[in-house]
Structure formats: structure tokens, C-alpha cells
C-alpha positions as CSV (number, residue, x, y, z in Angstrom):
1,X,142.1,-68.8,-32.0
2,X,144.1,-66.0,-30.3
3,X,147.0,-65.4,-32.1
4,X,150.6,-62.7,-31.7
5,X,153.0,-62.7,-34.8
6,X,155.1,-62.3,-32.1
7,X,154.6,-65.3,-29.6
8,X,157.1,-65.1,-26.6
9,X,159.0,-67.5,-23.8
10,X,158.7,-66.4,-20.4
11,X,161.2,-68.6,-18.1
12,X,160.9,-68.3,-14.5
13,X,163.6,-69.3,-12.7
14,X,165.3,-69.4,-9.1
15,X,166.1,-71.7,-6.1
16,X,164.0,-73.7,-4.3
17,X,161.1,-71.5,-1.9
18,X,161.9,-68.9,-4.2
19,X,158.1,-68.3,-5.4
20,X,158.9,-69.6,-8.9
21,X,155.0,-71.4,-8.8
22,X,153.6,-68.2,-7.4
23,X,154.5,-66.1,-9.6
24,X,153.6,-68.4,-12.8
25,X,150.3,-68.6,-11.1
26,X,149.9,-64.9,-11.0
27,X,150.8,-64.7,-14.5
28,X,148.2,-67.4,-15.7
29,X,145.5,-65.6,-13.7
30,X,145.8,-62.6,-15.3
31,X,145.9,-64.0,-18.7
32,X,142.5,-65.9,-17.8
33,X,141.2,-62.3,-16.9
34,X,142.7,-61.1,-20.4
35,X,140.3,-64.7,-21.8
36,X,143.3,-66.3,-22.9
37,X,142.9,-70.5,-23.6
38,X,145.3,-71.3,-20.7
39,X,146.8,-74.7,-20.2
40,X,149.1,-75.9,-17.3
41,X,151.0,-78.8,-17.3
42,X,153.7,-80.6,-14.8
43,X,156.2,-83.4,-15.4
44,X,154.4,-86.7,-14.0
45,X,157.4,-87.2,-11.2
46,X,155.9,-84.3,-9.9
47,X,153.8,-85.6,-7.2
48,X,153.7,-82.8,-4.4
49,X,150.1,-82.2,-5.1
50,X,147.2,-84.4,-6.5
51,X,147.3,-84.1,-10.6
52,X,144.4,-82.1,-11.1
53,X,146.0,-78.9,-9.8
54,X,150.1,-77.1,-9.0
55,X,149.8,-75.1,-5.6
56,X,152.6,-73.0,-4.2
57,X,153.8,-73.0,-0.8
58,X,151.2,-70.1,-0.4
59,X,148.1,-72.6,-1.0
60,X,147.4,-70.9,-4.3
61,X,146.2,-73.2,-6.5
62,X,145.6,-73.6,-10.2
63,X,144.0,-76.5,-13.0
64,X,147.0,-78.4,-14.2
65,X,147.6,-81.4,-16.2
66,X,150.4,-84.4,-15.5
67,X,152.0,-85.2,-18.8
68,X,155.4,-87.7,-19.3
69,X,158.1,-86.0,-18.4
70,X,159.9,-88.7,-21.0
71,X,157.6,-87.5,-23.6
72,X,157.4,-83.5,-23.4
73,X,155.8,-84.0,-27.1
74,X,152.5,-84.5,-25.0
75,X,152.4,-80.8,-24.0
76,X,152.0,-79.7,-27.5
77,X,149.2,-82.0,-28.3
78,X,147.5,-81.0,-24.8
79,X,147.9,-77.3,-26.3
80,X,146.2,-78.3,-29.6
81,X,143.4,-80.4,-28.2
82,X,142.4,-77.4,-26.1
83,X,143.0,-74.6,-28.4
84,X,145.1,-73.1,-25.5
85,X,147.2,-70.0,-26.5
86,X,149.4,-69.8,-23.5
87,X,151.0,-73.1,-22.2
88,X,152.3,-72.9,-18.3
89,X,155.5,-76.0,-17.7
90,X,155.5,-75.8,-14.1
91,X,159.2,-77.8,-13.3
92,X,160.3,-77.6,-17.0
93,X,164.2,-78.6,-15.3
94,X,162.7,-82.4,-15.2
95,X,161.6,-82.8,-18.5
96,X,163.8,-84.6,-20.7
97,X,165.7,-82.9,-23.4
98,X,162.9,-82.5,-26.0
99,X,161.3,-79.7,-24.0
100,X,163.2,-77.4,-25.8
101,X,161.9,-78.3,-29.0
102,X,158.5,-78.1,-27.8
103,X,158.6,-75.0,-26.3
104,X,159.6,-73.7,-30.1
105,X,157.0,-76.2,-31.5
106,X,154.7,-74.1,-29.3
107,X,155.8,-70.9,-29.9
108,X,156.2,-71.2,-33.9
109,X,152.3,-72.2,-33.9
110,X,151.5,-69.1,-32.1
111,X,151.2,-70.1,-28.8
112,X,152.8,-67.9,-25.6
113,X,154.9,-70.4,-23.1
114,X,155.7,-69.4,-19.2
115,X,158.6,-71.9,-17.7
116,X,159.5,-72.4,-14.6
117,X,162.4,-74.4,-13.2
118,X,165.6,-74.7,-11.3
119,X,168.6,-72.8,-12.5
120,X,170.7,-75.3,-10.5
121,X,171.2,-78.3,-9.4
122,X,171.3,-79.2,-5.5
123,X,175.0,-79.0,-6.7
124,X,175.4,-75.5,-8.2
125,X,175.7,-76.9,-12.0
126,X,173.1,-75.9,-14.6
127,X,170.1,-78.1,-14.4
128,X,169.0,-80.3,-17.9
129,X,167.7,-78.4,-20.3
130,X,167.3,-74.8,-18.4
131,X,170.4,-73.1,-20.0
132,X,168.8,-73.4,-23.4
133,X,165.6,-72.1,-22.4
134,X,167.2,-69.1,-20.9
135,X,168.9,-68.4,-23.9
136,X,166.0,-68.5,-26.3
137,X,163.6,-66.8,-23.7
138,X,162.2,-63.5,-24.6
139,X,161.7,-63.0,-21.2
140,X,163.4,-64.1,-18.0
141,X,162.5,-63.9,-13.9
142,X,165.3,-64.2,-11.6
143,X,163.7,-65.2,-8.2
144,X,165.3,-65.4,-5.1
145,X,164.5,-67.0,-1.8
146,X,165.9,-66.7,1.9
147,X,169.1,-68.6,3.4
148,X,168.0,-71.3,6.4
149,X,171.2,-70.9,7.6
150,X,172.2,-67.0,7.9
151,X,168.8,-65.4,6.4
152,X,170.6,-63.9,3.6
153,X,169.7,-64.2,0.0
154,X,169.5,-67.5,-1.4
155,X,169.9,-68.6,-4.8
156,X,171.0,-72.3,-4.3
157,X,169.0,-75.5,-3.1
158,X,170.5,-77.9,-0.8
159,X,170.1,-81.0,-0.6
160,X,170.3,-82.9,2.3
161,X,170.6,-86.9,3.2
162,X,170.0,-87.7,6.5
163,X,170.7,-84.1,7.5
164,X,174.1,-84.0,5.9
165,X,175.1,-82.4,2.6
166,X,174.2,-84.5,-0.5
167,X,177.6,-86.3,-2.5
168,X,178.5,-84.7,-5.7
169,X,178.0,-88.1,-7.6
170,X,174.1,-88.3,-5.9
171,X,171.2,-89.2,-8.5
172,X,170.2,-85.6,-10.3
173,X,166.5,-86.6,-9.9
174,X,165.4,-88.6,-6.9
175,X,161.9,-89.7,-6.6
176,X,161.1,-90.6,-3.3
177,X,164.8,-90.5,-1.6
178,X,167.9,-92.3,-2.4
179,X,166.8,-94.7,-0.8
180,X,163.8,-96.5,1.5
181,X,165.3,-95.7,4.5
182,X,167.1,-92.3,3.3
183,X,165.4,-88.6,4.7
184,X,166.1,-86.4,1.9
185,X,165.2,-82.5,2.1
186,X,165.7,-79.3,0.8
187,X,166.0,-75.9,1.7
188,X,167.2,-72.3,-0.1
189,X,170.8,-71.2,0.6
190,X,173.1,-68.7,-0.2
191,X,176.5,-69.6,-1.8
192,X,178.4,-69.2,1.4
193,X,176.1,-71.9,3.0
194,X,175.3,-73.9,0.4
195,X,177.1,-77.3,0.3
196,X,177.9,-80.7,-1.4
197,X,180.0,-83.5,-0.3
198,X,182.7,-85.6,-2.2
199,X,181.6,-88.3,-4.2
200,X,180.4,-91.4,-2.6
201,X,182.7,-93.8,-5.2
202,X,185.6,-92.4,-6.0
């Protein structure tokens, strides 16, 4: 098996339509090309695309795996049942807390890790357990996307219910909408744009 003494975190992160999955994608490719072992996985609330395979907004595609996103423990027995020396987490922001110590379970048995995520919230306040994964990442991509309001640059994601600004006190992570009848979206925008209502109670 492939081994560096010297086994690194690479943590992608930006807003949303910031080409966060792109560019993991890009980087897995090439590590194919270089015959690394690769594995990809995603948290299992992320159901954009069928669970054999994480696309980007560009159509490009690659093999991924759906694992818990209540047990990140799974991606480091995916790694060792494969062999894989480089682990992709595609949405790492949705995994529960132990993803931290996975990704060092990972890296202290030699294996490279690539994480992607949201910086922030659709609120503007550090999402789960990204801050920690930026600070023990040896590497770190700041991606930034394009405001749908004035076409600056974006770093934030809105959220919107019902075409209106989501409350402060909304769910953190909604599958499906707040609700049956609720049309949630999102969409990139810069601070000056980007907005959130008062809390609903209180």
C-alpha cells in the first residue's frame, strides 16, 4: 500500500455554486492518473444524485459511496476495506461531529483526505464541524462563486422559503424543505445581498 510519512488534509471550501465538487473531482482524477487507491464518499442525506456517483453542476461525474452521516466511522472502514490511500468527503459540513476524528484516524494510518464543505451556514455562522477541519488542514481552497443578485463575488448561501429569506431560528439541515408544502432554494451571494430573517418564535 501507498504510503507518505507525511499524509495531508486538503479542505475545500466556499459557498454554494462555488465549484467546491469540481474541483475535488479534478483533484481525485489526477490522483487516479498518479494510480493512487481512491475512495469517495458522501453523507447519505445527500441525495442530489443517485449513490453510485457525486457530479458537479458541470455534469462531471465521479464513483462515490453513501455512508451515515451519523456514523462518519464508516468512512475509515470503507478506506481500509479498499486499501484506498486518498479518501474524497464530498459535503463533510453534514457529517456529525466525529468526522473530525476520522479524518485524523485517516491521516495517522497514512492515508491523504480532500474535504469539501460549506464554510457557512445559510446564516453566515460557521457550519458543524468545518472550523476544526480548517484548522488542522494542511491545505485549504477558498472558492468563490457569483452574487444572483448584483453579480459580484459571492461567498454566502442563501436560503430561501417561499422566495423569502430564511429565519435565523430555521432547521441547520433540511432534507426535503421545512416543510411539505414549503419551496426552499438556494443561491450564492455576496455579504451585501445576503440575508436572514428574525426568528420565527421569539
Amino acid at each position: 500500500m501507498f504510503y507518505r510519512t507525511d499524509p495531508w488534509l486538503h479542505v475545500i471550501v466556499g459557498c454554494m455554486s462555488s465549484g467546491k465538487t469540481d474541483e475535488l473531482l479534478r483533484l481525485l482524477r489526477r490522483a487516479e492518473i498518479a494510480r493512487r487507491r481512491v475512495v469517495l464518499v458522501r453523507p447519505d442525506i445527500d441525495t442530489r444524485t443517485p449513490a453510485e456517483y457525486a457530479e458537479s453542476r458541470s455534469h462531471a461525474r465521479f464513483p462515490s459511496t453513501l455512508v451515515a452521516r451519523s456514523d462518519p466511522g464508516q468512512v475509515l472502514a470503507l478506506a481500509r476495506e479498499r486499501d484506498a490511500d486518498m479518501v474524497g468527503i464530498e459535503e463533510a459540513e453534514f457529517f456529525e461531529p466525529g468526522i473530525v476524528e476520522t479524518v485524523e484516524a485517516l491521516r495517522s494510518s497514512g492515508r491523504h483526505v480532500i474535504a469539501t464543505g460549506l464554510n457557512l451556514d445559510f446564516a453566515g455562522r460557521p457550519f458543524n464541524s468545518m472550523p476544526e477541519l480548517l484548522a488542522l488542514a494542511d491545505e485549504i481552497t477558498t472558492l468563490t462563486a457569483i452574487c444572483m443578485v448584483c453579480g459580484e463575488t459571492a461567498t454566502r448561501t442563501q436560503r430561501l422559503v417561499n422566495g423569502l429569506p430564511a429565519a435565523v431560528d430555521d432547521p441547520l439541515i433540511v432534507v426535503g424543505g421545512l416543510d411539505r408544502a414549503a419551496i426552499e432554494t438556494y443561491e450564492a451571494r455576496c455579504t451585501r445581498h445576503h440575508e436572514v430573517a428574525p426568528a420565527r418564535n421569539g
